[in-house]
C-alpha angles and dihedrals in degrees: 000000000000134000083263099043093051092051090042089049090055095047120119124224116210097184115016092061083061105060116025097168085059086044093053097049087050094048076054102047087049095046095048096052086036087056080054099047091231131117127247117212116234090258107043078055095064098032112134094002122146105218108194098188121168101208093040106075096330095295092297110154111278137206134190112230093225095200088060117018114202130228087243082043086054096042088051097043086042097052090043084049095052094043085051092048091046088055088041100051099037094052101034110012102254139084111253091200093065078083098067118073136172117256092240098073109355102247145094117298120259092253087060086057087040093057098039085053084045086049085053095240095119117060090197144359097236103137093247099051085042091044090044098051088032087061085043095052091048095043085052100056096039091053087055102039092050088053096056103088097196089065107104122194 
């Protein structure tokens, strides 16, 4: 297991633990866009999902409002994401969550580049070194999600 894999495997997860039926509808949603090698933004990610977590209104169901995503809304996406990356890159060598962008400018947020800094991957965070392991990371994942046959888009 490598230097990543071992942090990731200690990682833990605060939200996605909570809620695997929310999890698994997010791993979906990635895998399908991934199949077509095409991005998905955060809240088109989360559109229309049930979260059901326990420590987030009781476990009352909860919804992201997608036009205005919340602090809470980006601590819950970014700790799925990471759970989902953790799974991605453990178990086939790329981060998941490279697929999912802002609509702004169509790239990962600034905490994706933050934790892969804090994972030790990127060296800098000069926009060259972030844009090339950023592309590595998406044609990686394409490549991988394309070759699995049971995922139906």
């Amino acid at each position: 297991m490598d230097e990543v894999a071992k942090k990731l495997a200690e990682w833990q997860w605060t939200y996605a633990p909570q809620d695997p039926i929310a999890y698994a509808e997010l791993e979906k949603r990635i895998a399908k866009i991934g199949k077509r090698s095409s991005l998905i933004t955060y809240s088109d990610l989360v559109s229309g999902i049930e979260f059901h977590l326990p420590s987030v209104d009781d476990g009352e169901t909860y919804y992201m409002n997608t036009s205005g995503l919340t602090g809470l809304d980006r601590h819950i996406i970014g700790d799925f994401l990471g759970q989902i990356s953790c799974h991605s890159y453990c178990e086939h060598g790329f981060m998941a969550n490279a697929l999912v962008v802002n609509r702004t400018e169509y790239k990962p947020s600034k905490i994706f580049f933050d934790w892969m800094e804090l994972l030790n991957v990127l060296p800098d965070k000069k926009e060259d070194t972030v844009l090339s392991f950023w592309t590595q990371q998406v044609n990686k994942a394409h490549q991988w999600y394309k070759s699995q046959r049971r995922i139906s888009t």
